[in-house]
C-alpha positions in Angstrom: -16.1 -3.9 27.9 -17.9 -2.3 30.7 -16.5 -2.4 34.8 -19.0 -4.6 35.5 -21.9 -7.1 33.9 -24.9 -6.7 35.0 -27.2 -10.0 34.5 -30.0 -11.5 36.5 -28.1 -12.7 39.1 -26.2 -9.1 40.0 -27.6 -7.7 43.4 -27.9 -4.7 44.1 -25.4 -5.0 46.6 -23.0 -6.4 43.6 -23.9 -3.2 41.7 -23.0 -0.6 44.4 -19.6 -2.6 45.6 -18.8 -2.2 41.9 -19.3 1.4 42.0 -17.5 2.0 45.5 -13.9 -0.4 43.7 -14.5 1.8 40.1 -15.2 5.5 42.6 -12.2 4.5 44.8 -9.9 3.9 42.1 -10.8 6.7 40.3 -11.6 9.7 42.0 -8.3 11.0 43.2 -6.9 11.3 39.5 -9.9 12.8 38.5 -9.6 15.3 41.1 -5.9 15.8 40.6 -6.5 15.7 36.5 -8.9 18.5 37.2 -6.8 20.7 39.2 -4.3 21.0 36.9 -6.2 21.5 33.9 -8.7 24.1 35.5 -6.3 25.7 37.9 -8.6 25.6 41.2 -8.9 22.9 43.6 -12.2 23.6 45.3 -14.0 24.0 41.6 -12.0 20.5 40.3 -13.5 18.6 43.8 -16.6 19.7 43.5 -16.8 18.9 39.7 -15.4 15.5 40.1 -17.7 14.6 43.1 -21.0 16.0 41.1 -19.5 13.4 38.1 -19.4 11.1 40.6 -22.9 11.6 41.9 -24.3 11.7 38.2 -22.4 8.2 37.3 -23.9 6.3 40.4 -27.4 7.2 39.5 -26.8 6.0 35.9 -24.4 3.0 37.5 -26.5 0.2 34.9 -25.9 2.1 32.0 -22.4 3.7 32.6 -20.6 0.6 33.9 -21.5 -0.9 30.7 -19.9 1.5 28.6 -16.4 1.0 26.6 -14.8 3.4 29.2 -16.6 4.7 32.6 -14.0 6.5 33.3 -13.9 8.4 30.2 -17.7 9.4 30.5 -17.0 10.5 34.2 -14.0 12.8 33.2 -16.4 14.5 30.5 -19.1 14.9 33.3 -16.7 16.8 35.3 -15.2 19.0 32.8 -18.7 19.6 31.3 -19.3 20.7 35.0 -16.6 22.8 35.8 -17.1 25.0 32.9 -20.9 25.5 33.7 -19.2 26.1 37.0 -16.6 29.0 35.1 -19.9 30.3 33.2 -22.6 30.8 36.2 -19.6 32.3 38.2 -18.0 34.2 35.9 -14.9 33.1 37.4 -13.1 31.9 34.5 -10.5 34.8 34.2 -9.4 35.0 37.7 -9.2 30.9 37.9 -7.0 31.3 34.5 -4.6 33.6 35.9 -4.4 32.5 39.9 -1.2 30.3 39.9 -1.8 27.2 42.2 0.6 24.4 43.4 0.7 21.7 40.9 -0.3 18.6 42.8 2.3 15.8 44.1 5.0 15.2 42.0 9.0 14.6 42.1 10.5 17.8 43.0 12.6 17.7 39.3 9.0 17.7 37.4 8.4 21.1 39.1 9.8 22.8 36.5 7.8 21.2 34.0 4.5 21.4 35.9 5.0 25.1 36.0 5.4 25.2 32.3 1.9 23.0 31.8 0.0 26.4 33.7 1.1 28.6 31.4 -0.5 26.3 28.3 -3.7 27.6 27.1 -6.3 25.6 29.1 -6.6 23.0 26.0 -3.2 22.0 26.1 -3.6 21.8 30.1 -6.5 19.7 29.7 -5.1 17.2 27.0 -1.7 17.1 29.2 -3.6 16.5 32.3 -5.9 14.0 30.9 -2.9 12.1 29.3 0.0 12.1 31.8 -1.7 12.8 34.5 -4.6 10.5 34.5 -3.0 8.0 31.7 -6.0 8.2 29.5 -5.2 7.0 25.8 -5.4 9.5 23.4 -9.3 8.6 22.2 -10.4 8.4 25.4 -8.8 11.9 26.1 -10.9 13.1 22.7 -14.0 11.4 24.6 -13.2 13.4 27.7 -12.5 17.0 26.2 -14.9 16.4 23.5 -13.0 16.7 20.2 -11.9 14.3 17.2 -8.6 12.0 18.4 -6.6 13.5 16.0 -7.6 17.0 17.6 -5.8 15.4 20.9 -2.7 14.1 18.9 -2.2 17.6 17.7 -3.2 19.6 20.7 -0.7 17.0 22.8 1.9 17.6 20.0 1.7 21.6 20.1 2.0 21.7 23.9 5.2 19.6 23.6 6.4 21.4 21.0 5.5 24.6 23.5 6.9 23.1 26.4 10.1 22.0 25.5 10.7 25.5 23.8 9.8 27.4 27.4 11.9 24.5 29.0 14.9 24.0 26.4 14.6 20.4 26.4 12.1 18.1 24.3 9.3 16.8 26.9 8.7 12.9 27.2 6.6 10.7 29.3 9.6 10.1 31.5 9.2 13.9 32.4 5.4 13.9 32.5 5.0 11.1 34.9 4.5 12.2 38.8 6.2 10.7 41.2 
């Protein structure tokens, strides 16, 4: 089911106060979701707020989709990486370490971990813990099959609990 319906008697006043409860519910986990999985704050705010942009002047047809919020993530990351491409950024964003965002000070450890994945484990981890996303709306986001999440969210745990010595869990994942 879509955010919102959208029948005859929907104002357009209706329309954008459903857009402004969806954008204000969403945008900081976007932004956060991007951060981590991209590695640069200023790239992951302006890619989230162009998503943004692109979803309100398609507000009929995307709040009538199975999952908004799904489309809007792939908007951003499809953003971002034109972003990486016309900039030629991409190598120095991979390797510039930046401060994971707010999370309990024990998940530290493990956020550290999650930048050193290759950037489709970041994404899939991001999408998933991060944002909650379930698992086929993560595939929607990053553009692959579901099973291609289940395994790439399988390998990163397997990854992480090797650099960490400890099997990873949701309980670990969570932010605080």
């Amino acid at each position: 089911t879509g955010v919102t319906s959208m029948d005859a008697d929907c104002t357009p006043e209706d329309t954008e106060d459903s857009f402004t409860a969806w954008y204000r519910a969403e945008y900081r986990g976007l932004v956060r979701t991007l951060v981590v999985a991209i590695g640069d704050n200023d790239v992951a705010t302006e890619a989230a707020s162009e998503a943004f942009v692109r979803a309100l002047q398609r507000w009929d047809r995307v709040s009538q989709m199975a999952s908004p919020t799904a489309w809007t993530y792939t908007v951003a990351f499809n953003v971002a990486r034109r972003m990486f491409r016309r900039t030629r950024l991409e190598a120095v964003i991979l390797r510039r370490r930046t401060v994971p965002p707010p999370i309990r000070d024990d998940a530290l450890e493990v956020w550290d971990a999650v930048q050193r994945l290759p950037l489709r484990q970041r994404t899939a981890i991001a999408l998933h813990y991060l944002s909650d996303l379930p698992q086929k709306d993560v595939a929607v986001a990053m553009g692959v099959a579901e099973g291609t999440v289940a395994a790439t969210l399988h390998e990163a745990r397997r990854q992480l609990a090797t650099t960490l010595g400890q099997p990873i869990g949701k309980d670990v994942m969570e932010h605080g």
